[in-house]
Backbone as numpy.savetxt, mean C-alpha at the origin, in Angstrom:
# Nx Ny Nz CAx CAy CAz Cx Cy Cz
-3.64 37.38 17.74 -4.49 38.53 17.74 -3.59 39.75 17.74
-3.91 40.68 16.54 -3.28 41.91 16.37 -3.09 42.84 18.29
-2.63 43.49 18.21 -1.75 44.85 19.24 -2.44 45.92 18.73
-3.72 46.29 19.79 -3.93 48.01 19.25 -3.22 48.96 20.29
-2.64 50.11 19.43 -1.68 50.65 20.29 -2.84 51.91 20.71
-4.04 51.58 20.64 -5.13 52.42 21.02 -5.59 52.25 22.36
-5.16 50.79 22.64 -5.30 50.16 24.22 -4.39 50.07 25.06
-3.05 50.45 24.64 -2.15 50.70 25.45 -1.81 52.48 26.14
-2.40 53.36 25.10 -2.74 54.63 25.43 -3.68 54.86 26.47
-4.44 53.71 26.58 -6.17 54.32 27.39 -5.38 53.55 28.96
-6.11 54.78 29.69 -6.25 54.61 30.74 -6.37 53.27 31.61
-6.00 52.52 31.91 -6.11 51.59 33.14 -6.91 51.63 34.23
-8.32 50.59 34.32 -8.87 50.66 35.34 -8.47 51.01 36.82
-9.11 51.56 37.74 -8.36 51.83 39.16 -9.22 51.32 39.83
-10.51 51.26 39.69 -11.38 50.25 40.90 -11.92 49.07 40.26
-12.49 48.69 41.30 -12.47 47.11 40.75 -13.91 46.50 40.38
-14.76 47.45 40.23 -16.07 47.50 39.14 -15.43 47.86 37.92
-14.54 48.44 37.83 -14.34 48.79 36.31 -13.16 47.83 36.38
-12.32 47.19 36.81 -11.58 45.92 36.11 -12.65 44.57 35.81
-13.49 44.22 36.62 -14.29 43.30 36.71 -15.20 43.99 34.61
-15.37 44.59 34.64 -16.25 45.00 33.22 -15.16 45.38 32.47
-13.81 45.33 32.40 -13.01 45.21 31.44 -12.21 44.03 31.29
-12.87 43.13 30.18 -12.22 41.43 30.07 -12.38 41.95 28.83
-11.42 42.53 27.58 -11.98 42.29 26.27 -11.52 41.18 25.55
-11.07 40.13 26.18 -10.66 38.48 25.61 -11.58 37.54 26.07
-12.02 37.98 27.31 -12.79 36.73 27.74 -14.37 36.59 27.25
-15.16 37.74 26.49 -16.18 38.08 26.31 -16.86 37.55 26.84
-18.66 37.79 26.73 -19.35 37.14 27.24 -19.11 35.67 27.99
-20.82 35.82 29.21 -20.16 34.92 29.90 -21.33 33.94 28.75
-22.40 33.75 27.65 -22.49 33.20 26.75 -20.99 32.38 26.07
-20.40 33.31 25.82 -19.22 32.89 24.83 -18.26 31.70 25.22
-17.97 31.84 26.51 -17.45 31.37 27.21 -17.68 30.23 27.76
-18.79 29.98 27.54 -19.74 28.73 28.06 -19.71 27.89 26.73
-20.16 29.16 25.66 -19.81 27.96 24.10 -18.52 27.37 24.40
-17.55 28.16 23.79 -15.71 27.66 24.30 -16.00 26.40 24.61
-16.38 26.14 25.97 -16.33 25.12 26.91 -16.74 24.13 26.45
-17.94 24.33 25.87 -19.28 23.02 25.25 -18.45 22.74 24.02
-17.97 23.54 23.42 -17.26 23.23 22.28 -15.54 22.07 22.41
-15.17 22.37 23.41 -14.00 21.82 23.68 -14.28 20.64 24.73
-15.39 20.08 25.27 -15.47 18.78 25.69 -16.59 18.32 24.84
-16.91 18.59 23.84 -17.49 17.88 22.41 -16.20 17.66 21.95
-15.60 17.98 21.51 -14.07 17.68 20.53 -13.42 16.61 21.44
-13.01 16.60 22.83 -12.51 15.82 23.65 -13.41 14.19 23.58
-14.80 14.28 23.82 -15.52 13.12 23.88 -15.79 12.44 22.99
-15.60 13.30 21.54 -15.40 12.86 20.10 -13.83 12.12 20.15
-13.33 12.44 20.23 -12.07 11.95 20.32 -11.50 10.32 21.39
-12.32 10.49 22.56 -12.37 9.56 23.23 -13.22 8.70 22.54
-14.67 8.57 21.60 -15.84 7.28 20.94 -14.92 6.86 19.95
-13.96 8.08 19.76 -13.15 7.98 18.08 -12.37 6.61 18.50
-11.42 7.01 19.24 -10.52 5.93 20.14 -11.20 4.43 20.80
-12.19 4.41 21.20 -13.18 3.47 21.87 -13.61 2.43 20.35
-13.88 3.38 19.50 -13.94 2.49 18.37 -13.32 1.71 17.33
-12.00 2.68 17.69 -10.69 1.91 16.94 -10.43 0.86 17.59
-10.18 0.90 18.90 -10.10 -0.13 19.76 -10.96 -1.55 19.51
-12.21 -1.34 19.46 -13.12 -2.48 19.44 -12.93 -2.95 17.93
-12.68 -2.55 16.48 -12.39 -2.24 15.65 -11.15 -3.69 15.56
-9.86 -2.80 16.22 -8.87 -3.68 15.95 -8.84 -5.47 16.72
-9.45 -5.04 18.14 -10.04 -6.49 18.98 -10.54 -7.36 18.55
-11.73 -6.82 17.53 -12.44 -7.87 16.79 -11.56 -8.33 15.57
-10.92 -7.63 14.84 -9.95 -8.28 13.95 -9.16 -9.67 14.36
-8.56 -9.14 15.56 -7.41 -9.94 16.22 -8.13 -11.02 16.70
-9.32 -10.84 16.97 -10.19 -12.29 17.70 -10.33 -12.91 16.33
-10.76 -12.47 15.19 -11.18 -13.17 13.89 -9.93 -13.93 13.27
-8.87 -13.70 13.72 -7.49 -13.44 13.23 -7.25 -15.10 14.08
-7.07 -14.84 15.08 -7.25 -15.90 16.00 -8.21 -17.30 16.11
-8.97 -17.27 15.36 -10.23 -18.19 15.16 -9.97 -18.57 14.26
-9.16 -17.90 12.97 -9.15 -18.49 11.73 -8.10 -20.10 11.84
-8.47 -20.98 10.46 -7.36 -21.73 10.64 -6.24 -21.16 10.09
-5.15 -22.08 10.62 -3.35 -20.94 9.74 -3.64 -22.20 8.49
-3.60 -23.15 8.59 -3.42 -23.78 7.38 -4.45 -25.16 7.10
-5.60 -24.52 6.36 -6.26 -25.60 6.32 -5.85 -26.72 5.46
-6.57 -28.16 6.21 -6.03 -29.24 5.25 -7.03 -29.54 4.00
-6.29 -29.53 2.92 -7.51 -30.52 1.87 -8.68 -31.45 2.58
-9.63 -31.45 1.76 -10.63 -32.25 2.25 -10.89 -33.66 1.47
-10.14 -33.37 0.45 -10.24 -34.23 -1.19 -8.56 -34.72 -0.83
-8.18 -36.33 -1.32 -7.35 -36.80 -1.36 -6.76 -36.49 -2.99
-5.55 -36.08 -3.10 -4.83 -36.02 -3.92 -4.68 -37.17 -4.86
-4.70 -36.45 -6.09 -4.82 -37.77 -7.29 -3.68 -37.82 -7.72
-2.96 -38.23 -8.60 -1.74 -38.72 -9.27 -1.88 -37.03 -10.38
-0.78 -36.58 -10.29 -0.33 -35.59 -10.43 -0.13 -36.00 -12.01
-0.47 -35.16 -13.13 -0.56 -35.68 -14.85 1.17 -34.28 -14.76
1.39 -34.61 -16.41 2.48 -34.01 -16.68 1.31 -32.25 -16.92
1.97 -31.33 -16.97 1.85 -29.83 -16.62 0.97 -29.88 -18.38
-0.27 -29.18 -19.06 -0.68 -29.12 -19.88 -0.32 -27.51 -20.76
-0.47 -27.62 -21.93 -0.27 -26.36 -22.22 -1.81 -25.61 -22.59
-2.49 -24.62 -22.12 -3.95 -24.20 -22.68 -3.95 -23.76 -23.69
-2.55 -22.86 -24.68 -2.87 -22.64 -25.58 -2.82 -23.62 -26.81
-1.82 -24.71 -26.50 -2.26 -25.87 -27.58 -3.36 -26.68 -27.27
-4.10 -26.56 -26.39 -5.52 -27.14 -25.67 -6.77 -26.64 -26.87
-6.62 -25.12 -26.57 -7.47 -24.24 -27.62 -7.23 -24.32 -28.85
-6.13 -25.33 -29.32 -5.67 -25.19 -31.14 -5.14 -23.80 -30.99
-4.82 -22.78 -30.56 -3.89 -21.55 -30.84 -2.79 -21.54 -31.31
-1.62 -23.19 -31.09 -0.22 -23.60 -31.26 -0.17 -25.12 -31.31
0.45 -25.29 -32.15 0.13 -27.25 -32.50 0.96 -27.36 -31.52
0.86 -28.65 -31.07 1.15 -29.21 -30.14 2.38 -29.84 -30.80
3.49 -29.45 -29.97 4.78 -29.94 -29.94 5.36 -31.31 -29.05
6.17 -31.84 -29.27 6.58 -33.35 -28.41 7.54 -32.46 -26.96
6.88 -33.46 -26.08 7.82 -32.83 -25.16 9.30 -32.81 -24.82
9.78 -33.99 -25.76 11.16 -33.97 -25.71 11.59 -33.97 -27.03
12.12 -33.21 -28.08 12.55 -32.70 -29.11 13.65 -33.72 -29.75
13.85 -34.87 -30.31 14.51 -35.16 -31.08 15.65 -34.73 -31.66
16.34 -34.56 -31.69 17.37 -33.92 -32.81 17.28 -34.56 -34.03
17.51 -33.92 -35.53 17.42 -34.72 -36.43 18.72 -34.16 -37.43
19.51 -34.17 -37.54 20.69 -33.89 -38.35 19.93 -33.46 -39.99
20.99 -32.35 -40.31 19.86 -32.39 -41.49 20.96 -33.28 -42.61
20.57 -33.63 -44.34 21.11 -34.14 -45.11 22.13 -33.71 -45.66
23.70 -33.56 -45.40 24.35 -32.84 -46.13 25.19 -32.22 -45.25
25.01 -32.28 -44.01 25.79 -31.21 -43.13 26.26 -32.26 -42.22
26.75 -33.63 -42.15 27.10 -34.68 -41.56 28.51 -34.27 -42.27
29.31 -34.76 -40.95 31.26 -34.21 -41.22 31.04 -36.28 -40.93
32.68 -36.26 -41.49 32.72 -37.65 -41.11 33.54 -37.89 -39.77
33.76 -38.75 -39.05 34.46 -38.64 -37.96 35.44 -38.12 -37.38
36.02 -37.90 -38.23 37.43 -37.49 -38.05 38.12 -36.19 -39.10
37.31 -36.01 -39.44 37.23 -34.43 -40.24 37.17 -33.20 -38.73
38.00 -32.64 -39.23 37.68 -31.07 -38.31 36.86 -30.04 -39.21
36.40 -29.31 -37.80 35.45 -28.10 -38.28 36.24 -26.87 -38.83
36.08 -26.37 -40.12 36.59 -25.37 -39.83 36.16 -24.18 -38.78
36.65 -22.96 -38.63 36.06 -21.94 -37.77 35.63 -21.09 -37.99
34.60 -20.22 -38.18 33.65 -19.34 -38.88 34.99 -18.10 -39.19
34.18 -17.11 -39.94 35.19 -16.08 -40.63 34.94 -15.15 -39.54
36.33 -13.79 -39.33 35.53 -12.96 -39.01 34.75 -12.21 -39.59
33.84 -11.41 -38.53 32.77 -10.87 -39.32 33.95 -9.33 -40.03
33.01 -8.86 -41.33 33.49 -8.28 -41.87 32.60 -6.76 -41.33
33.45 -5.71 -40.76 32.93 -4.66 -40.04 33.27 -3.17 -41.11
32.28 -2.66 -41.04 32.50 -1.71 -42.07 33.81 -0.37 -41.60
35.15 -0.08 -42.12 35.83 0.88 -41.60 35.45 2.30 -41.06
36.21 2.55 -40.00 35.87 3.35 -39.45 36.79 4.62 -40.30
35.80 6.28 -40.08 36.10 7.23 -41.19 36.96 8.09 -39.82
């Protein structure tokens, strides 16, 4: 709250009917009574606020507590198949063998005892 230097000029009560009728902060005794009603509403709000978090988190922790940690199957386990693929299921991708053959192609068979030669280097365009 601003400083009026209009109230530091004025005179100062000397008896004590006129200090008692000069409160200009405390205003009315209405006002004052709001204040009050107003600030143990905010307090008791604050305490249901708290009361409810409380009951809030209790009941979690009880639900938390009741639950099972690891339920068991109820159904006995069947013989486990090899892993399927869905998109060759749907025809999206023909269905491939699961273990790949190698097949040498015609023509590219070395004979036993022949060496490989070793690829060229690559040819890199000069630098300017």
């Amino acid at each position: 709250m601003a400083l009026d230097p209009r109230d530091l000029l004025r005179k100062r009560p000397t008896e004590e009917s006129e200090v008692a009728a000069y409160a200009p902060l405390a205003g009315t005794r209405a006002q004052r009574i709001q204040r009050l009603q107003i600030g143990l509403m905010g307090i008791g709000g604050m305490v249901l606020l708290l009361g409810l978090a409380d009951a809030i988190s209790s009941r979690a922790q009880l639900t938390e507590d009741n639950a099972v940690p690891e339920a068991a199957p109820t159904v006995v386990a069947s013989e486990t198949t090899a892993p399927r693929d869905p998109l060759a299921d749907a025809g999206v991708l023909p269905e491939l063998p699961a273990t790949p053959s190698p097949t040498p192609t015609p023509g590219s068979s070395t004979p036993a005892g022949a060496a490989i030669a070793p690829a060229p280097p690559p040819n890199n365009a000069p630098l300017q």
